[in-house]
C-alpha positions as CSV (number, residue, x, y, z in Angstrom):
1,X,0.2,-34.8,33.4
2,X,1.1,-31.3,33.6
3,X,0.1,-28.6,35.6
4,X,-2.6,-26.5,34.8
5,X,-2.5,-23.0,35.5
6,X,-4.5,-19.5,34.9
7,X,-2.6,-16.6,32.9
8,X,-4.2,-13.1,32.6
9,X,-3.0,-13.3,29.0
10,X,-4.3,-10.2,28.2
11,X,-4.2,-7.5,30.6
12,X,-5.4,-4.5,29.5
13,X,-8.7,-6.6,28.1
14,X,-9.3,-8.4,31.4
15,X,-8.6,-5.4,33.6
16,X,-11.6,-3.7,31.3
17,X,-13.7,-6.3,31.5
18,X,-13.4,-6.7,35.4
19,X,-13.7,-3.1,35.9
20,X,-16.6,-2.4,33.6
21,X,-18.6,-5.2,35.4
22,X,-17.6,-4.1,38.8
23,X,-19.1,-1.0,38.1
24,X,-22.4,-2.1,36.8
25,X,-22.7,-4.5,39.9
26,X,-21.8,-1.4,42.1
27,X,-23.8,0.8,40.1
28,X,-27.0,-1.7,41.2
29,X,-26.2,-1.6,44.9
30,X,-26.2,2.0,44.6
31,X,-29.6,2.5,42.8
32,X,-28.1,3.6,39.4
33,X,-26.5,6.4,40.8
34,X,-22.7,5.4,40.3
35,X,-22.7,5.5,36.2
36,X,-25.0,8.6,35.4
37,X,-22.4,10.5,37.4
38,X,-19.1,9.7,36.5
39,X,-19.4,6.9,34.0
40,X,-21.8,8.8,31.0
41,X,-20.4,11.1,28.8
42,X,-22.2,14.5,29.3
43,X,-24.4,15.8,26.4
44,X,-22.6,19.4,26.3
45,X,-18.5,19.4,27.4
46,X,-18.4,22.2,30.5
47,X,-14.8,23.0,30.1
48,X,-14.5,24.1,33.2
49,X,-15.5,20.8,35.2
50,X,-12.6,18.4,35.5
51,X,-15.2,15.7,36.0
52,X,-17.0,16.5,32.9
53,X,-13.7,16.0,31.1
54,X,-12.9,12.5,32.9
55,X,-16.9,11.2,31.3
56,X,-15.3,12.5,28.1
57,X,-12.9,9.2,28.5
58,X,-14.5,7.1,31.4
59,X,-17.9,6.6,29.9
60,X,-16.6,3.5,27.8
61,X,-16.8,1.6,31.0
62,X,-20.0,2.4,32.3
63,X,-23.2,-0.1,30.9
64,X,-26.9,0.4,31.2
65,X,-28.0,-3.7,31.8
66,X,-26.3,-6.6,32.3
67,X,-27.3,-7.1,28.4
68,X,-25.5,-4.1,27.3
69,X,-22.3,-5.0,29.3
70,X,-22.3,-8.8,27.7
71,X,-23.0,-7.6,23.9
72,X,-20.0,-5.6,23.9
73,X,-18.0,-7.8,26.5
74,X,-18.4,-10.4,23.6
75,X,-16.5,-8.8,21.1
76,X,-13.6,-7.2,23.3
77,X,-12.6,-10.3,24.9
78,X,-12.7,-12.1,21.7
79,X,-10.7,-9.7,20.0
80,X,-8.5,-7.8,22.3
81,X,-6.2,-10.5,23.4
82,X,-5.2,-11.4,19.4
83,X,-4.4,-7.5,18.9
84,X,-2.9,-7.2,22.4
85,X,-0.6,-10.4,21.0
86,X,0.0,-8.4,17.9
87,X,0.3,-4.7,19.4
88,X,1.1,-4.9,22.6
89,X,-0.4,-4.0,25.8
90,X,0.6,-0.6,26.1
91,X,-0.7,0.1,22.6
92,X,-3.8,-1.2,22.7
93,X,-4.5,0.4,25.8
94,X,-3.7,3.7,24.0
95,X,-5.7,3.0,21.2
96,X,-9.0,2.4,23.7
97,X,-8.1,6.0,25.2
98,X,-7.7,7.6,22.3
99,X,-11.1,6.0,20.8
100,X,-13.2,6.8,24.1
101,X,-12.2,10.5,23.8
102,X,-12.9,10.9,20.3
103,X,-16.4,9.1,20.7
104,X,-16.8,11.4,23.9
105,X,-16.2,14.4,22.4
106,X,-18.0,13.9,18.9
107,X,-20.9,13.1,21.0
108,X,-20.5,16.3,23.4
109,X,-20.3,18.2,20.2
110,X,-22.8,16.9,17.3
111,X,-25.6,14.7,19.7
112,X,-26.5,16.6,22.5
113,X,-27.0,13.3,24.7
114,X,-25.6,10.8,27.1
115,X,-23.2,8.5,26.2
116,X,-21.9,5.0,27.9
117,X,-21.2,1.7,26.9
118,X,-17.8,0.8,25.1
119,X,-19.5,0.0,21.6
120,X,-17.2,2.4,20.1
121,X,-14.0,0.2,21.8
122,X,-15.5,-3.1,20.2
123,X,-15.8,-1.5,17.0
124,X,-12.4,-0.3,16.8
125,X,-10.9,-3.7,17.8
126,X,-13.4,-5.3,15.1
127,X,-11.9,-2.8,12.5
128,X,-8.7,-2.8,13.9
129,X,-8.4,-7.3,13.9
130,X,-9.1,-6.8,10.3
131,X,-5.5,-5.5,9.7
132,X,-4.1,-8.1,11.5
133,X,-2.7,-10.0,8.3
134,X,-2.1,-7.0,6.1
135,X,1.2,-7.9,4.1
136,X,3.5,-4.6,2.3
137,X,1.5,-4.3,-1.0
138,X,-1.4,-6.0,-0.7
139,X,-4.9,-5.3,0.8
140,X,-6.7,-8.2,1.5
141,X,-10.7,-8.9,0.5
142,X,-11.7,-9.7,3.9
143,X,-10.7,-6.4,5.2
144,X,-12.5,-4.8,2.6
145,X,-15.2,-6.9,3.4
146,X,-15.5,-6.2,7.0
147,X,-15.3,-2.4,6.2
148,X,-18.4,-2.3,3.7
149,X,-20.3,-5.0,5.5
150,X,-19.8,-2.2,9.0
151,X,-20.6,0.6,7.8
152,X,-23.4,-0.2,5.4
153,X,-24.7,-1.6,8.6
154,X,-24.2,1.4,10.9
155,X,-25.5,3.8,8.2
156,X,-28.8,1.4,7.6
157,X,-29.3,2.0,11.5
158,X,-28.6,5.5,11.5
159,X,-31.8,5.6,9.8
160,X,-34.3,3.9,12.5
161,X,-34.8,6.1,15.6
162,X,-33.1,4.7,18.6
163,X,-31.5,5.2,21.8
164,X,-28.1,4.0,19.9
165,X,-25.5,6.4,18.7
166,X,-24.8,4.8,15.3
167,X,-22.5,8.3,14.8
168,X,-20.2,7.0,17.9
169,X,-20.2,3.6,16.5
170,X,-19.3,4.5,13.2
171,X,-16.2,7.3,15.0
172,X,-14.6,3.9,16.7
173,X,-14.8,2.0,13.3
174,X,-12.7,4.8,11.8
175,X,-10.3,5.0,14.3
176,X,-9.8,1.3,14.1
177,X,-9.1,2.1,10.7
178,X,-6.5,4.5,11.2
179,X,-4.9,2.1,13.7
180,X,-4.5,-0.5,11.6
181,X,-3.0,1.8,8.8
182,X,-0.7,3.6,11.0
183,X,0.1,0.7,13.4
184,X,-0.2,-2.6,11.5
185,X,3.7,-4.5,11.3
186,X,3.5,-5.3,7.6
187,X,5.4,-8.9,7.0
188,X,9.1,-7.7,4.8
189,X,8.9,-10.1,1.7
190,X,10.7,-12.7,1.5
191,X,14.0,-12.3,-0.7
192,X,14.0,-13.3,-4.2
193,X,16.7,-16.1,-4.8
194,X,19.1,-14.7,-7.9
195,X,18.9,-16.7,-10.8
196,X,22.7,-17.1,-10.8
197,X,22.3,-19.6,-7.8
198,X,25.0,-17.2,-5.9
199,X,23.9,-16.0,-2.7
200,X,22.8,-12.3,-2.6
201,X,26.2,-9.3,-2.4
């Protein structure tokens, strides 16, 4: 019987995980202090603190409960290791960065309050996984699907008072979106045999 052995197939989804949960369990010992000061993004962007620009980026990895951490946990380690077997590492982990600065900023500038939790990530990976099987010339349902099905969902919520930034949601989704359009390795059709039965000049 072989051997059986642990892989940290995905690394750039693990090492998030494991950080983000380290920091909620430090955040505890420490009475809550931890996140609300380096791991929220600040309501207005003081341009001249170099902390306030790190919460612009690190505030994905900071979590408010245990329940927080998990609902978005679910989704990235679901999806991440699929698109980090599709994209790469080094991409993905680009993709996140770019995505937690854009929902940083667009909160610093249009809602005027604190931001943390990496909602934003998982709905970029859930946009994002939808272009996994895009083919040159063809869009297919599903994605189109999971498009109108998300945002008719974040725009409903937008409507019900909450502590939830449905705007910062809806940011990641797009820049999913953009990913997969910009980034997705569409499949080359295959060749059409000639109808002379001669190989292809």
């Amino acid at each position: 019987m072989p051997r059986l052995r642990l892989r940290y197939n995905a690394p750039v989804t693990l090492s998030f995980a494991i950080v983000a949960a380290a920091l909620l369990g430090a955040d505890q010992l420490t009475g809550g202090r931890l996140i609300g000061a380096g791991f929220t993004a600040p309501p207005y962007l003081d341009t001249r603190s170099v902390l306030s620009w790190l919460r612009l980026f690190s505030h994905v990895l900071g979590h408010a409960s245990w329940a927080h951490l998990v609902s978005n946990l679910s989704f990235i380690l679901l999806i991440g290791p699929v698109l980090e077997e599709k994209f790469g590492s080094g991409l993905v982990f680009v993709m996140m960065v770019v995505t937690a600065g854009v929902t940083g900023a667009l909160n610093a500038l249009v809602v005027h309050a604190g931001l943390l939790g990496a909602s934003g990530i998982a709905f970029m990976l859930i946009l994002l996984s939808s272009f996994t099987n895009i083919r040159s010339g063809e869009i297919p349902l599903t994605l189109l699907l999971v498009i109108a099905l998300y945002l008719v969902r974040e725009f409903v919520a937008a409507l019900t008072p909450d502590s939830v930034s449905q705007l910062t949601h809806i940011a990641g989704g797009l820049c999913g979106g953009l990913f997969g359009f910009v980034f997705a390795r569409r499949e080359p059709r295959a060749p059409e045999a000639p109808k002379d039965g001669l190989p292809p000049r």
